[in-house]
Wavefront OBJ file of the C-alpha trace (Angstrom):
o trace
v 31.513 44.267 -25.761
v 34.410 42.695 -27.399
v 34.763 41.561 -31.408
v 33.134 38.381 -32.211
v 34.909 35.043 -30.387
v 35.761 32.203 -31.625
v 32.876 30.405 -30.230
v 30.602 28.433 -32.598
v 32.406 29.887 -35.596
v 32.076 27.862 -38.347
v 35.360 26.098 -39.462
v 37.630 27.370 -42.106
v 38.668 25.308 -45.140
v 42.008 25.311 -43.949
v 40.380 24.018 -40.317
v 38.477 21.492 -41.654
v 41.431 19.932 -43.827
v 43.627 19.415 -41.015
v 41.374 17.818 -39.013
v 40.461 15.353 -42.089
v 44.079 14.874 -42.151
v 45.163 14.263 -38.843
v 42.132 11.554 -38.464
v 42.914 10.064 -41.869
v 46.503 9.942 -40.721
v 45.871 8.189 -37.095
v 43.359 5.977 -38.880
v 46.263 4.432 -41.367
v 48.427 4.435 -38.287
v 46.008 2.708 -36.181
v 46.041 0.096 -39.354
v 49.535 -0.280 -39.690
v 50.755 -0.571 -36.517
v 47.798 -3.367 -35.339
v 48.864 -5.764 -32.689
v 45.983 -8.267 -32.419
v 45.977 -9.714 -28.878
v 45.755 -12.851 -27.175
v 42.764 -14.778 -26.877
v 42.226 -17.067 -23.995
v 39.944 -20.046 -23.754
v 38.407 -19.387 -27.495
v 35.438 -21.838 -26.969
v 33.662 -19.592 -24.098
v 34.588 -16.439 -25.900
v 30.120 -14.835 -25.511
v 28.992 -12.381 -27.928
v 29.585 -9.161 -26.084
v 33.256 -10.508 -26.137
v 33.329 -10.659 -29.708
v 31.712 -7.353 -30.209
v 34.714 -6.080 -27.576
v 36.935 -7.771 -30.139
v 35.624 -6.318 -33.303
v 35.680 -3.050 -31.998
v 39.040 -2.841 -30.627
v 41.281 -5.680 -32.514
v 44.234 -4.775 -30.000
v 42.620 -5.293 -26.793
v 43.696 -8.677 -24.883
v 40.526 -10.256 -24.468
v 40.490 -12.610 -21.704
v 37.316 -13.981 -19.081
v 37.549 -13.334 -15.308
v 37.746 -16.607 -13.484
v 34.373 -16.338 -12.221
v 32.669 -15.702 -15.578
v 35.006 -18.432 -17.127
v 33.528 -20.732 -14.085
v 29.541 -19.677 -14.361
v 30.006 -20.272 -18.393
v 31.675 -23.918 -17.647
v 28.931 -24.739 -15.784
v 26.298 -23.284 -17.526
v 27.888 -24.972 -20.516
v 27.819 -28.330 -17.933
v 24.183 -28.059 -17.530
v 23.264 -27.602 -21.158
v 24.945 -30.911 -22.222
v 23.193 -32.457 -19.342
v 19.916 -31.385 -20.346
v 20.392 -32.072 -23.589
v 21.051 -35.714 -22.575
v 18.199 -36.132 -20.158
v 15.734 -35.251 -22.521
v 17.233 -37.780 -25.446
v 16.736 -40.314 -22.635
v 13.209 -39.092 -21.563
v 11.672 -39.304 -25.586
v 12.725 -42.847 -25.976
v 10.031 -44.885 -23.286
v 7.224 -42.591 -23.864
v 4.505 -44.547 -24.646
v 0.707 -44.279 -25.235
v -1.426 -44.771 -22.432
v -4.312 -46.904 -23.657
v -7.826 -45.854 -23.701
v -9.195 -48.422 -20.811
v -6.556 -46.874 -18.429
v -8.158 -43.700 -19.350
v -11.555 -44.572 -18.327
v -10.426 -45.675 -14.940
v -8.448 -42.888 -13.875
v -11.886 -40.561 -14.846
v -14.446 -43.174 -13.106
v -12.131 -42.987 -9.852
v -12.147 -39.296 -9.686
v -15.527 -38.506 -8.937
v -17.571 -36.005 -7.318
v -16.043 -35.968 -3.530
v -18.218 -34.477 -0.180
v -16.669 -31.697 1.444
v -17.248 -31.421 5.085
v -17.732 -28.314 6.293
v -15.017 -27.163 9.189
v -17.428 -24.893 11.413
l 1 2 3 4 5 6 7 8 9 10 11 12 13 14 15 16 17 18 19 20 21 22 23 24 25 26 27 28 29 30 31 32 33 34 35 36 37 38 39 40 41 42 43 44 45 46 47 48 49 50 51 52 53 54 55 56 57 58 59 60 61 62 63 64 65 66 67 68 69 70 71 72 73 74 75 76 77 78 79 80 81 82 83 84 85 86 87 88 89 90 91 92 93 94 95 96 97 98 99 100 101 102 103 104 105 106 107 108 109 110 111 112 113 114 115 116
């Protein structure tokens, strides 16, 4: 068999400094050198984009047209929900307790015929 290999050796001192190093070293790079990109159509910018954006400051983020399209709409429908349902509290009223009565009194016990 041949002398031990340099498989799943433990690192040297030496090893392990020059790796610190040369990450340390790309890190401040990485800092220095940051071109933050463009950002297009800021107000639909979702969540997952922003966690794209926080994890890589350089990366252009920008929305297909059909995502920019389903969040327009979806943004569409929201608004108009939100408006139908200011309209919808404003005439509620109170039904009164005679109206009540009828609509119990009127539906009563019913005969079902039998279909044999």
């Amino acid at each position: 068999m041949a002398p031990g290999g340099k498989i799943n050796r433990p690192k040297t001192e030496l090893g392990k400094n020059l790796f610190k190093r040369r990450r340390v070293l790309t890190k401040q790079k990485r800092k220095k050198h940051r071109i933050v990109g463009a950002v297009v159509d800021e107000g639909l910018i979702t969540k997952h984009h922003l966690k794209k954006r926080s994890t890589s400051s350089r990366a252009n983020v920008t929305l297909s047209g059909k995502k920019r399209r389903k969040l327009l709409k979806q943004l569409r429908h929201m608004e108009k929900e939100k408006a139908g349902m200011e309209v919808e509290e404003a005439p509620k009223k109170k039904q009164t307790p005679a109206a009540k009565k009828k609509e119990k009194k009127s539906g009563g016990d019913e005969d079902m015929m039998d279909m044999e």
